[in-house]
NUNUTI-455393 format. One record per residue (C-alpha): residue in three letters; x, y negated, z negated; residue number from 1. Coordinates in steps of 0.1 Angstrom, whole numbers, plus 5000, padded with zeros to 4 digits. Example, Ala and Ser with C-alpha at 12.3 -4.5 7.8 and 13.67 -1.06 7.14 Angstrom:
<sites>
@residuo ALA | X 5123 | Y 5045 | Z 4922 | num 1;
@residuo SER | X 5137 | Y 5011 | Z 4929 | num 2;
</sites>
This chain:
<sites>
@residuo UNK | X 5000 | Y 5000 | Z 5000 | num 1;
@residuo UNK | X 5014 | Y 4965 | Z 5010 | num 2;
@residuo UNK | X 5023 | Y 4936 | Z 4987 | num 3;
@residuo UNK | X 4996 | Y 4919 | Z 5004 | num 4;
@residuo UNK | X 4968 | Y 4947 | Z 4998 | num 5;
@residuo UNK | X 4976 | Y 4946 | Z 4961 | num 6;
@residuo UNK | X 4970 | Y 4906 | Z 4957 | num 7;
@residuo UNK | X 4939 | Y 4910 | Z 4977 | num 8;
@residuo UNK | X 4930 | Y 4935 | Z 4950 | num 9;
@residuo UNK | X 4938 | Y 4917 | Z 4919 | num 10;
@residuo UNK | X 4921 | Y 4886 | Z 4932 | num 11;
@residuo UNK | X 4890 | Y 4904 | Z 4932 | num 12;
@residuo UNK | X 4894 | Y 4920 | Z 4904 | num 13;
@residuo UNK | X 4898 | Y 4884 | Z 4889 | num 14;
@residuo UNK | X 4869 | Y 4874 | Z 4903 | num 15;
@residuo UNK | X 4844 | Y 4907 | Z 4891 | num 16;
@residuo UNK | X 4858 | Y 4898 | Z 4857 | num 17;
@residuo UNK | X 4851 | Y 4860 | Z 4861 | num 18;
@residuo UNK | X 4812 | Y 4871 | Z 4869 | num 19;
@residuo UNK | X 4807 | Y 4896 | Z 4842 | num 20;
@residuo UNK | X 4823 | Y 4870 | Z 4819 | num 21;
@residuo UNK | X 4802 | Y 4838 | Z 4826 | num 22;
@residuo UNK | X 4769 | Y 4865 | Z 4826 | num 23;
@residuo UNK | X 4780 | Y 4872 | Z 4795 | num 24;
@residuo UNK | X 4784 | Y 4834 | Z 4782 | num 25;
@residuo UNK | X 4752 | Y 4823 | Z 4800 | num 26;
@residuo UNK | X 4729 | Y 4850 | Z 4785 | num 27;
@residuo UNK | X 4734 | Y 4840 | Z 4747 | num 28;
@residuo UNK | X 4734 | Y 4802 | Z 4755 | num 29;
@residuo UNK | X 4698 | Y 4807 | Z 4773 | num 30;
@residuo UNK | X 4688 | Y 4826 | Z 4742 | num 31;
@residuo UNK | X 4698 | Y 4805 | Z 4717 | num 32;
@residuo UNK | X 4678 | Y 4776 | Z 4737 | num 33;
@residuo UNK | X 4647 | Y 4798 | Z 4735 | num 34;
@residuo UNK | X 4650 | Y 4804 | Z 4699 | num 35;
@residuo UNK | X 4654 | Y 4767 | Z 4698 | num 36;
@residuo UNK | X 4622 | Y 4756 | Z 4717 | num 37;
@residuo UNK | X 4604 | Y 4784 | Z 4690 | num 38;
@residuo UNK | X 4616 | Y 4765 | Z 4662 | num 39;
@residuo UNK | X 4603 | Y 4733 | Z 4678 | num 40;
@residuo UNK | X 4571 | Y 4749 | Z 4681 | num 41;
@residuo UNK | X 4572 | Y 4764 | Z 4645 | num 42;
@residuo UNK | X 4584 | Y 4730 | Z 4634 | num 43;
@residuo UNK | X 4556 | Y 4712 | Z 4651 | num 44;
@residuo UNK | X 4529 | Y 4736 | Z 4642 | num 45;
@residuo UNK | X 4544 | Y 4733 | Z 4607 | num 46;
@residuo UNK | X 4541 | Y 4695 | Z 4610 | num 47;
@residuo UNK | X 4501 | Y 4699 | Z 4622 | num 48;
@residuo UNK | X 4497 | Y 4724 | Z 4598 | num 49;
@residuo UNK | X 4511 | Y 4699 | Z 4568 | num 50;
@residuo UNK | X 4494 | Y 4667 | Z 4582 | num 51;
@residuo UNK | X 4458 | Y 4686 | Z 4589 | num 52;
@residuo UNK | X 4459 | Y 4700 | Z 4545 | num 53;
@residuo UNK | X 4473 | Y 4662 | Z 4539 | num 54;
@residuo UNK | X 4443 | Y 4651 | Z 4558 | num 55;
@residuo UNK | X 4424 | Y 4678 | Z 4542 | num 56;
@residuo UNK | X 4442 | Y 4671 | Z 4508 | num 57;
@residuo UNK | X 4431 | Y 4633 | Z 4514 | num 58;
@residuo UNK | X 4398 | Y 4638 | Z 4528 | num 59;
@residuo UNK | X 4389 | Y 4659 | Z 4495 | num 60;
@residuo UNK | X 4401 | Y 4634 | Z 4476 | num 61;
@residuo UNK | X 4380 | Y 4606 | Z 4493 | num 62;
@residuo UNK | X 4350 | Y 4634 | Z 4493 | num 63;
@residuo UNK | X 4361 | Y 4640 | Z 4452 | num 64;
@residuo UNK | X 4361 | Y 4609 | Z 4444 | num 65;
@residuo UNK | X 4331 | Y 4595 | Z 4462 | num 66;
@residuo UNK | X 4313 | Y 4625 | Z 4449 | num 67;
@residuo UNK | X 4323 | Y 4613 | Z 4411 | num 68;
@residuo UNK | X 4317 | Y 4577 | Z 4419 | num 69;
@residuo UNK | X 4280 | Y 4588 | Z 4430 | num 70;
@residuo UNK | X 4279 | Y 4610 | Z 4399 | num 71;
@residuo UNK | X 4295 | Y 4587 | Z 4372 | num 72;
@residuo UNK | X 4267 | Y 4566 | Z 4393 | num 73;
@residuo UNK | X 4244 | Y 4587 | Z 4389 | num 74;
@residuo UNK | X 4251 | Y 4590 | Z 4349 | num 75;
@residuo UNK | X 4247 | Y 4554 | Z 4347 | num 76;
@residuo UNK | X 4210 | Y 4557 | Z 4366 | num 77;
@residuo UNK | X 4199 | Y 4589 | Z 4340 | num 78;
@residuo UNK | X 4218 | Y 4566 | Z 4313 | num 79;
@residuo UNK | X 4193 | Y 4541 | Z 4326 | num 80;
@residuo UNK | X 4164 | Y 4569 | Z 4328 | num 81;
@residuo UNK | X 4175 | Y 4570 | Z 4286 | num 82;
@residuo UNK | X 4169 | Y 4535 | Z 4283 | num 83;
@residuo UNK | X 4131 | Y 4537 | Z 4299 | num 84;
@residuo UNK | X 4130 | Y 4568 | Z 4274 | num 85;
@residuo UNK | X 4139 | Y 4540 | Z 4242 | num 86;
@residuo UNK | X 4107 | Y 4524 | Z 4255 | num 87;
@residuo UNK | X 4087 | Y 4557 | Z 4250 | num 88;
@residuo UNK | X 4101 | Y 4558 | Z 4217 | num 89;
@residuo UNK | X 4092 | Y 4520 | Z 4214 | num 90;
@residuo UNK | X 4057 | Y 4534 | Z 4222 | num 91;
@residuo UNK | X 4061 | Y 4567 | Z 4200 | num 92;
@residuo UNK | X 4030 | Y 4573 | Z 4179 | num 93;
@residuo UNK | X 4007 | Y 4554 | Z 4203 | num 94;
@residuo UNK | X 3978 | Y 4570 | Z 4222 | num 95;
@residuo UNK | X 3964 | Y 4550 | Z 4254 | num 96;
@residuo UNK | X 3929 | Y 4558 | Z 4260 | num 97;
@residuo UNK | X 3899 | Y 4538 | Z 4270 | num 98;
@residuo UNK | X 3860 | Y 4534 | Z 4257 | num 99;
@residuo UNK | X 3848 | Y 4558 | Z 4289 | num 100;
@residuo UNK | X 3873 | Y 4583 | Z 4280 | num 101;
@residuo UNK | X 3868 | Y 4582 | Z 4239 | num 102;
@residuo UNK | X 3829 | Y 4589 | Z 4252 | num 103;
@residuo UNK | X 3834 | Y 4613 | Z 4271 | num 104;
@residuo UNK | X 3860 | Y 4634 | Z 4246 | num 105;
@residuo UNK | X 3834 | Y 4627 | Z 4217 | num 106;
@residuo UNK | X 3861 | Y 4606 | Z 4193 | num 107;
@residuo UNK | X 3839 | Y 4587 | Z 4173 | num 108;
@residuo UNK | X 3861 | Y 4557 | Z 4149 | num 109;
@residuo UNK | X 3844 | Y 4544 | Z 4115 | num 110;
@residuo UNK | X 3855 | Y 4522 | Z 4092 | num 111;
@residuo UNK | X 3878 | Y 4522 | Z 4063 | num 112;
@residuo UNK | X 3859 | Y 4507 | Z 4027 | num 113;
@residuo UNK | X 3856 | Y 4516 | Z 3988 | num 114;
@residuo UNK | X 3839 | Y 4539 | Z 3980 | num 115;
@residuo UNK | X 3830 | Y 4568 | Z 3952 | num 116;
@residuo UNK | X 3847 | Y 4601 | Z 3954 | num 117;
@residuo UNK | X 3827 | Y 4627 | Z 3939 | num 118;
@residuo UNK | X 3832 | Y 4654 | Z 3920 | num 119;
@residuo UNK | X 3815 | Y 4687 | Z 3933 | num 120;
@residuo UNK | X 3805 | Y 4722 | Z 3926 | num 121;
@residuo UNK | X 3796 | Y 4741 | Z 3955 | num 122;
@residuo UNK | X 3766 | Y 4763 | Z 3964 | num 123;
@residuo UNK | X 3756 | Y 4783 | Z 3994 | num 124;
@residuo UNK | X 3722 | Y 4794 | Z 4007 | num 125;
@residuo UNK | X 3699 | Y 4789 | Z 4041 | num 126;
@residuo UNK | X 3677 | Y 4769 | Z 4056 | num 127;
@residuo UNK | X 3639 | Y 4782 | Z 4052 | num 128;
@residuo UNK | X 3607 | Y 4771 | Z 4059 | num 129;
@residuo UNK | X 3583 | Y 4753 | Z 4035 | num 130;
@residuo UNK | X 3552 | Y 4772 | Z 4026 | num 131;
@residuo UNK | X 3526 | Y 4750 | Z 4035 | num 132;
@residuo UNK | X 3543 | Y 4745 | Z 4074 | num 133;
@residuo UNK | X 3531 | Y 4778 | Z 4088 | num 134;
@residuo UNK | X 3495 | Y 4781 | Z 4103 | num 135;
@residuo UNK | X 3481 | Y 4813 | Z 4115 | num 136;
@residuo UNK | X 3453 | Y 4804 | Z 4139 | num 137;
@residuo UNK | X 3414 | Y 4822 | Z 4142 | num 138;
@residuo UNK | X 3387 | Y 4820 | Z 4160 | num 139;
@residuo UNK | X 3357 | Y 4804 | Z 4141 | num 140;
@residuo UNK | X 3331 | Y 4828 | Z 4158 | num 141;
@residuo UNK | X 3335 | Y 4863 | Z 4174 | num 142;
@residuo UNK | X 3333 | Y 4856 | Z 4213 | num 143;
@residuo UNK | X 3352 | Y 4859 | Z 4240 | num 144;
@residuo UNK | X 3386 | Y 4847 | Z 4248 | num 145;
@residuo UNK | X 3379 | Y 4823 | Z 4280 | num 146;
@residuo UNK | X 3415 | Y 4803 | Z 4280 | num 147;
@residuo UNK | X 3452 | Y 4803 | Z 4263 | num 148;
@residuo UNK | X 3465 | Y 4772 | Z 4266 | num 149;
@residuo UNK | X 3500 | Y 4778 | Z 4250 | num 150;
@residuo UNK | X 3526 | Y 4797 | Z 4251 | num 151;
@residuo UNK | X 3552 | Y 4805 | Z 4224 | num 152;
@residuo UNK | X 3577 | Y 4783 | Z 4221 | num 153;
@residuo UNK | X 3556 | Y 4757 | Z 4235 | num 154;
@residuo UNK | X 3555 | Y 4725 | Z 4205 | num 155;
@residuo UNK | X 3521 | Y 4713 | Z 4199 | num 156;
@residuo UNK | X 3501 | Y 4687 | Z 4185 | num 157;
@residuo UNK | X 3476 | Y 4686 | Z 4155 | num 158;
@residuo UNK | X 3444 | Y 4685 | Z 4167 | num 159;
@residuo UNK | X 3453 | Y 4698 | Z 4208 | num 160;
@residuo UNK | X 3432 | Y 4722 | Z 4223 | num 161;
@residuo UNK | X 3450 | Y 4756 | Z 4222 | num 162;
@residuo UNK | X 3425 | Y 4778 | Z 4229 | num 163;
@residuo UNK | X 3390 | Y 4785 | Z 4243 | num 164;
@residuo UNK | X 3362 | Y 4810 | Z 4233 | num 165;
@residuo UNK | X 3330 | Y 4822 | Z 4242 | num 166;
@residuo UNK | X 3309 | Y 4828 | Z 4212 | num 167;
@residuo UNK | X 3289 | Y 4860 | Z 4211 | num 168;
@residuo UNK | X 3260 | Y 4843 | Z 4191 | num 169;
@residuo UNK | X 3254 | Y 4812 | Z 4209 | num 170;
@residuo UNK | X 3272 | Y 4823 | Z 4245 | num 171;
@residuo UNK | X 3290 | Y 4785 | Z 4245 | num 172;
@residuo UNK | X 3321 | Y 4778 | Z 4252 | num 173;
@residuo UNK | X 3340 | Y 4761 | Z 4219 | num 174;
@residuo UNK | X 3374 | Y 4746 | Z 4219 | num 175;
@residuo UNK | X 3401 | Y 4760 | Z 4190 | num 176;
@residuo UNK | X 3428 | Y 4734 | Z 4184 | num 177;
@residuo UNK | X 3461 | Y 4731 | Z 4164 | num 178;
@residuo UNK | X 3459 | Y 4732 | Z 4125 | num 179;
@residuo UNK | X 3494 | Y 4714 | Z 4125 | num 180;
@residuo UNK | X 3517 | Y 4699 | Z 4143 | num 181;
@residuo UNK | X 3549 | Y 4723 | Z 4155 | num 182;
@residuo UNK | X 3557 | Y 4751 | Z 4173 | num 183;
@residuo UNK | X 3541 | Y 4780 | Z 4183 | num 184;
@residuo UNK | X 3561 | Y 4808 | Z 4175 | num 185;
@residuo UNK | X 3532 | Y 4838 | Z 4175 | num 186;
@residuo UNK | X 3508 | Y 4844 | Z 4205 | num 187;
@residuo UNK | X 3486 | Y 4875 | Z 4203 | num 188;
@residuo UNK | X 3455 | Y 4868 | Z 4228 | num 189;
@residuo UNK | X 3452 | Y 4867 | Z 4264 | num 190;
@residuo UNK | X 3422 | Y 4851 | Z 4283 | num 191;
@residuo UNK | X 3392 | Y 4885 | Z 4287 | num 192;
@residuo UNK | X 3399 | Y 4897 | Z 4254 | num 193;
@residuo UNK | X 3381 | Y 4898 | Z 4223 | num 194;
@residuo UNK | X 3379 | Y 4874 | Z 4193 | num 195;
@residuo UNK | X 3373 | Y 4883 | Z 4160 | num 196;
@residuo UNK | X 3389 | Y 4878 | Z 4127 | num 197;
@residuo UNK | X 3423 | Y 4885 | Z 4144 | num 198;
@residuo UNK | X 3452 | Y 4860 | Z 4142 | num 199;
@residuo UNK | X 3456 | Y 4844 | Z 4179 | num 200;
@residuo UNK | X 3483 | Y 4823 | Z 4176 | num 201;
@residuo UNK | X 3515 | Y 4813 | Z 4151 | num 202;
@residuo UNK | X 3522 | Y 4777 | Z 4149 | num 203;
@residuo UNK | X 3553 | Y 4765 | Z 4125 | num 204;
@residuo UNK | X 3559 | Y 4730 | Z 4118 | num 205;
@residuo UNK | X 3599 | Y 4731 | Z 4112 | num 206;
@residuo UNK | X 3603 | Y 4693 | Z 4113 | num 207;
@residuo UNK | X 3608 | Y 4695 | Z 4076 | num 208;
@residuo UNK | X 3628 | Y 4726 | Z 4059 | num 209;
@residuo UNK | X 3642 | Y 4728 | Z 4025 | num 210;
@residuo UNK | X 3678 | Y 4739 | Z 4017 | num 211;
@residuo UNK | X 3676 | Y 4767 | Z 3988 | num 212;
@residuo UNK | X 3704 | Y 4779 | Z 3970 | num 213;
@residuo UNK | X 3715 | Y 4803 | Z 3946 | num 214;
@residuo UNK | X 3728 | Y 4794 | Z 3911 | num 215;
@residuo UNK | X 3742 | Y 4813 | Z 3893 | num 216;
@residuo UNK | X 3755 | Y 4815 | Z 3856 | num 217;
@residuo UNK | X 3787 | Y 4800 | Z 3859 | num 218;
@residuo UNK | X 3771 | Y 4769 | Z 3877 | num 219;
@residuo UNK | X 3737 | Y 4769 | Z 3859 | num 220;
@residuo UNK | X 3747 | Y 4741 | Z 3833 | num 221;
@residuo UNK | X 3761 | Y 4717 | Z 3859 | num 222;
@residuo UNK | X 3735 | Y 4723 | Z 3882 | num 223;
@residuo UNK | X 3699 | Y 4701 | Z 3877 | num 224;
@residuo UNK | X 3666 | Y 4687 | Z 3889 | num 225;
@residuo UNK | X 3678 | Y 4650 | Z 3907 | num 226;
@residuo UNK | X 3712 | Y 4656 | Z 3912 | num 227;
@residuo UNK | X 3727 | Y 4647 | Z 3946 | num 228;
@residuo UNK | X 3736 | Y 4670 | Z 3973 | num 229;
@residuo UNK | X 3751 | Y 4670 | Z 4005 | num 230;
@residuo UNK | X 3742 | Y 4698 | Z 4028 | num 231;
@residuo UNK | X 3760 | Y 4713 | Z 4056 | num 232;
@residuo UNK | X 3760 | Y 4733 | Z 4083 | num 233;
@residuo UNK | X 3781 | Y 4744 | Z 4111 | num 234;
@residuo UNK | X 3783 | Y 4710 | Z 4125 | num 235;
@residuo UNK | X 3759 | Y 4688 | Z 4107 | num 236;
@residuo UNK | X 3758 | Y 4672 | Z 4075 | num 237;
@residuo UNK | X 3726 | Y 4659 | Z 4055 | num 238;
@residuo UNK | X 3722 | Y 4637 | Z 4023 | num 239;
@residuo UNK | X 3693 | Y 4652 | Z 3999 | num 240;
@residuo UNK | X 3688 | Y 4658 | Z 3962 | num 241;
@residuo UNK | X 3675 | Y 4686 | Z 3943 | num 242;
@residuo UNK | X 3637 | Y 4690 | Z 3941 | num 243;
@residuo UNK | X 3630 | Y 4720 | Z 3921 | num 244;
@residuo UNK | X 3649 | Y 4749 | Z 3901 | num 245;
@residuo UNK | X 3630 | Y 4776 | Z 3906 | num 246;
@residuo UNK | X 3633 | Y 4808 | Z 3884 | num 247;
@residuo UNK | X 3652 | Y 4840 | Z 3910 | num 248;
@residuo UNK | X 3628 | Y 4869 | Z 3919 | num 249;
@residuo UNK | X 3626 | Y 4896 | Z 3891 | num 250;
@residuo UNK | X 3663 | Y 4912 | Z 3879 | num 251;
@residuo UNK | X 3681 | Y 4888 | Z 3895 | num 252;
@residuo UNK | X 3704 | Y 4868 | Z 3876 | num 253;
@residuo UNK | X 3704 | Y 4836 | Z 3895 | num 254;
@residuo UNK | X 3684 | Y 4806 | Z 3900 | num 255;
@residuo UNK | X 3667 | Y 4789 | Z 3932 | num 256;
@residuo UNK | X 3681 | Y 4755 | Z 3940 | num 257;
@residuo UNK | X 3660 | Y 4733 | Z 3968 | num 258;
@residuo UNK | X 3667 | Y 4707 | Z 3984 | num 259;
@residuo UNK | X 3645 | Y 4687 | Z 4012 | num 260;
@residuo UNK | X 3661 | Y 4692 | Z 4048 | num 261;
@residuo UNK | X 3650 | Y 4669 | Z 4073 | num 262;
@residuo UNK | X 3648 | Y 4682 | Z 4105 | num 263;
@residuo UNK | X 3635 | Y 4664 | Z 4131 | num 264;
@residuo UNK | X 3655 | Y 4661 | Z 4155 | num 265;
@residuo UNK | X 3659 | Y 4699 | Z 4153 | num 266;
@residuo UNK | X 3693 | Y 4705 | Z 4147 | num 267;
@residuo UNK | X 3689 | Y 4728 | Z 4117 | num 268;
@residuo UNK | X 3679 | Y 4766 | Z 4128 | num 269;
@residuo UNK | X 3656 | Y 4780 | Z 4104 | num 270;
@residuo UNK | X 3674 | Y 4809 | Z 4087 | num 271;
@residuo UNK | X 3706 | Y 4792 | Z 4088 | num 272;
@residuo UNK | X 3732 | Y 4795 | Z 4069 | num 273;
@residuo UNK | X 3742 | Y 4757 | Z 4047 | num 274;
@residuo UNK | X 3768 | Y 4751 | Z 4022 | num 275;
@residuo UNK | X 3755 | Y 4727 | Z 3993 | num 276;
@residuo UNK | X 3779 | Y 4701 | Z 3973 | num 277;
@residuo UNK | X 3761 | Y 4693 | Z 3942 | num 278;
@residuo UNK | X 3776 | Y 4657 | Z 3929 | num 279;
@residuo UNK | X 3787 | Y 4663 | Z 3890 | num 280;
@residuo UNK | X 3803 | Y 4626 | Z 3890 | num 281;
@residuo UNK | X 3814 | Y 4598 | Z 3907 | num 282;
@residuo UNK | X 3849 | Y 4577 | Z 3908 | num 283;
@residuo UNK | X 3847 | Y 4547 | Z 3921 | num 284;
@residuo UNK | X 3879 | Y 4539 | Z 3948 | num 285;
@residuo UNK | X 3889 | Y 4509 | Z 3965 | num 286;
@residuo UNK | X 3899 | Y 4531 | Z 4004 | num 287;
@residuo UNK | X 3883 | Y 4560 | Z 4017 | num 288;
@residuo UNK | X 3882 | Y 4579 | Z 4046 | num 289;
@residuo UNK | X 3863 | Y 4610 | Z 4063 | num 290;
@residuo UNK | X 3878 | Y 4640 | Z 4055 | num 291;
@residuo UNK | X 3880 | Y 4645 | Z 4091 | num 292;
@residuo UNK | X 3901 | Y 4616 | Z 4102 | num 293;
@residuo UNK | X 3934 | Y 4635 | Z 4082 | num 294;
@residuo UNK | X 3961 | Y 4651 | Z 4106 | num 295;
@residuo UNK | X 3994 | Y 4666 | Z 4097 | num 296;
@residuo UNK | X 4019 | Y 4660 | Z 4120 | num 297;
@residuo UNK | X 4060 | Y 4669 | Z 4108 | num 298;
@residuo UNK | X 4046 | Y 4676 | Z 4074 | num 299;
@residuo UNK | X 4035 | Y 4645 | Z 4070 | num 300;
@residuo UNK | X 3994 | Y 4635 | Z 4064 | num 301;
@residuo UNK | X 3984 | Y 4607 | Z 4094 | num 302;
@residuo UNK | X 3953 | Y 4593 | Z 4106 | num 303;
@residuo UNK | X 3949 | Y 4574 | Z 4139 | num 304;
@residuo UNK | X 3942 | Y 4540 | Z 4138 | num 305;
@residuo UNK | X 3921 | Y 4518 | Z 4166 | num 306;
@residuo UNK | X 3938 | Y 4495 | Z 4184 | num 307;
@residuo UNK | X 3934 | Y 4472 | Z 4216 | num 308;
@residuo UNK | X 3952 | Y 4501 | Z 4243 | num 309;
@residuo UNK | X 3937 | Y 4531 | Z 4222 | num 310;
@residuo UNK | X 3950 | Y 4540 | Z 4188 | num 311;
@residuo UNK | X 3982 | Y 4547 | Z 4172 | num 312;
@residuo UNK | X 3993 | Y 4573 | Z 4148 | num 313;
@residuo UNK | X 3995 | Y 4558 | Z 4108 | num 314;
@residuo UNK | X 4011 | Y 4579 | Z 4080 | num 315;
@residuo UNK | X 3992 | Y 4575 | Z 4049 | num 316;
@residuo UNK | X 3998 | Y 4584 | Z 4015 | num 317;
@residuo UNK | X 3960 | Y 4599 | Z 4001 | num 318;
@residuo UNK | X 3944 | Y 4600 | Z 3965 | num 319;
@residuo UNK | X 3915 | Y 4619 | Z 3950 | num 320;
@residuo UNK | X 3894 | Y 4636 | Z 3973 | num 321;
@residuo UNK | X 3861 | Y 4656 | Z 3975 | num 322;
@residuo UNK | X 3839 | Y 4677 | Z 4000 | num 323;
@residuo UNK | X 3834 | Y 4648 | Z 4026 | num 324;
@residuo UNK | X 3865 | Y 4618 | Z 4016 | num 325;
@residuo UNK | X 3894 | Y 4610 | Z 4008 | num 326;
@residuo UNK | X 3909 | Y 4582 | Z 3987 | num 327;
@residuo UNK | X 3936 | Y 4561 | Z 4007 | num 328;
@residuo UNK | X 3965 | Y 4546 | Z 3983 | num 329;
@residuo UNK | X 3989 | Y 4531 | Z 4012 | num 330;
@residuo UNK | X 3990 | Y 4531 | Z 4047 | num 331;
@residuo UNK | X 3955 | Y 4516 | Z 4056 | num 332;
@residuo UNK | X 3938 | Y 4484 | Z 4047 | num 333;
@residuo UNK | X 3903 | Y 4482 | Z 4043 | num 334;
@residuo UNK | X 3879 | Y 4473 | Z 4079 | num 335;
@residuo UNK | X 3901 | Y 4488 | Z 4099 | num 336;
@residuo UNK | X 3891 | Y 4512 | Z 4123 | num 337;
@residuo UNK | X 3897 | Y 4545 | Z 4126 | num 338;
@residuo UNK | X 3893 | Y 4580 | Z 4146 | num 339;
@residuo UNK | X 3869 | Y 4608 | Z 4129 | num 340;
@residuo UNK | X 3853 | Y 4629 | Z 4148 | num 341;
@residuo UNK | X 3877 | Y 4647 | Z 4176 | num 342;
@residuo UNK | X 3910 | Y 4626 | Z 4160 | num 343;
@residuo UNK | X 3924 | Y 4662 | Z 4164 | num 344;
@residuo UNK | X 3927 | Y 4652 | Z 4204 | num 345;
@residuo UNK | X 3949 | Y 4624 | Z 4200 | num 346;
@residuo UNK | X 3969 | Y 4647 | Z 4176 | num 347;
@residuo UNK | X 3977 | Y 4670 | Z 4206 | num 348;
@residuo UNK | X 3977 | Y 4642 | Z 4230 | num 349;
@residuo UNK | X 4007 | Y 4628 | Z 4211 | num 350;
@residuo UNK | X 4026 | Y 4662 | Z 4206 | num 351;
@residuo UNK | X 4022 | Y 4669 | Z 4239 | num 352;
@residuo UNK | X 4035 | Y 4636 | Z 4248 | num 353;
@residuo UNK | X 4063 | Y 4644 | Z 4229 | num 354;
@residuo UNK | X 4070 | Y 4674 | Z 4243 | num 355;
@residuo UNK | X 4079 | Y 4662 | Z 4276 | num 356;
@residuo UNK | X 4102 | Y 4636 | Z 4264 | num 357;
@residuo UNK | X 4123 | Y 4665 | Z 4250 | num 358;
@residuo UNK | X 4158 | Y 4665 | Z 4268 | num 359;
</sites>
């Protein structure tokens, strides 16, 4: 091989190696340079990711703190809320009701004065029926029944025609009327029957009853002809006095106490059962009030007292009392006007007020 074959040889050799070299250099530079431009990337997604939670960061603070402005706001509004709720308390123990409504609820007012507080022993009996207010009605003449004019139930006049009868005699027509004035509580003849000495018809006059009681031992020396007596019912109440004493059927040990009930307006059932309080004395007391007017409210005694928007609750400190009032020491001054009947309304009125202020 020549001298000149050998150069040619070792220049290309030179040059092979040269290639293989720079390939060699090239390849790590371009791979460094891609590394590179994924770091940028991670860098810059880095810095997106880091300024979107600094926004996020900063937007939930300007969220937070809006949030706890409207709330601390809001405080100050319920804060406010507790202020309107002073004025309730302001208002505590008032009721506002009008005249219409206190009709229609049935709260009646009366007025505080002196008075007597009594001293009572109590007796119980019913209501019964005079002897001389019953009529049992009769034709005068054997005849014919023509006409019933009444049924029972049916109240009646004295002297009204009631009935009509043929007589058997004289074949006319007569006219039977009412004994007494009351109601008919008996009818035993019908129009085409017979007459004779049989009762037709019942009549009661209950307008006036008496209240008898039974006394016994125990009471028998308090008890006595003129002494005063209020009766009551179930919801009624009656000023009388005792009439009579009247000795207890045979073996019994008691005595009959009566007392004249008025009944006209008809609120007393005959048969009913009344309670008696038989005045043994009287204390004379500069305030009194019903009985009824008393509420306890937080274990304390209260009555409700009139006013121009209704009433308002009035803790009072009470005396002596007896079946029907109460003395008044403090809390009340006499003429004013206050609730009675149906004060136990306004009682719940109030509580349940009161109720719905609680927090």
């Amino acid at each position: 091989m020549s001298a000149n074959t050998l150069t040619k040889l070792s220049l290309v050799h030179l040059a092979v190696t040269a290639v293989i070299t720079a390939c060699v250099v090239v390849t790590p530079v371009y791979a460094s340079g891609d590394h590179a431009h994924e770091h940028q990337q991670h860098t810059e997604r880095h810095d997106e990711h880091g300024h979107d939670k600094h926004d996020d960061e900063h937007g939930h603070k300007d969220e937070h703190g809006h949030d706890e402005h409207d709330d601390e706001h809001g405080h100050k509004d319920e804060h406010g809320h507790g202020d309107e709720h002073g004025h309730d308390e302001h208002e505590e123990g008032k009721v506002h009701i009008t005249a219409e409504q206190m009709l229609r609820s049935g709260i009646a007012t009366q007025l505080a004065q002196a008075g007597d507080i009594k001293q009572t022993v109590t007796v119980y009996g019913r209501a019964i029926l005079p002897e001389a207010a019953s009529s049992q009605v009769k034709a005068r003449f054997a005849g014919l029944i023509t006409q019933v004019k009444v049924n029972v139930g049916d109240r009646v006049k004295a002297g009204q025609i009631i009935a009509e009868v043929e007589s058997n005699s004289s074949l006319k027509r007569y006219a039977i009327k009412a004994p007494i004035s009351g109601v008919v509580v008996e009818r035993n003849a019908n129009a085409g029957e017979m007459a004779s000495d049989n009762v037709l018809l019942s009549i009661i006059d209950d307008s006036k009853l008496w209240a008898e009681y039974q006394i016994f031992p125990a009471q028998m020396r308090s008890v006595a002809v003129g002494q005063e007596l209020l009766i009551t019912g179930t919801q009624q109440q009656a000023e009388s006095n005792i009439k009579y004493l009247l000795s207890a059927p045979e073996g019994e040990l008691y005595q009959l106490a009566r007392a004249p009930l008025d009944n006209t307006n008809g609120q007393w059932p005959l048969g009913s059962l009344v309670s008696g309080y038989v005045t043994l004395s009287k204390q004379a007391v500069g305030l009194m009030i019903d009985n009824l007017a008393v509420q306890e409210m937080e274990g304390q005694q209260v009555i409700f007292v009139r006013t121009a928007e209704g009433f308002e609750k009035r803790e009072v400190e009470l005396g002596l009392r007896d079946s029907q009032m109460t003395e008044v020491l403090s809390g009340l001054s006499a003429g004013e006007e206050y609730a009675v009947q149906k004060s136990f309304l306004l009682k719940a009125d109030l509580e349940k007020s009161s109720a719905g202020h609680v927090h």
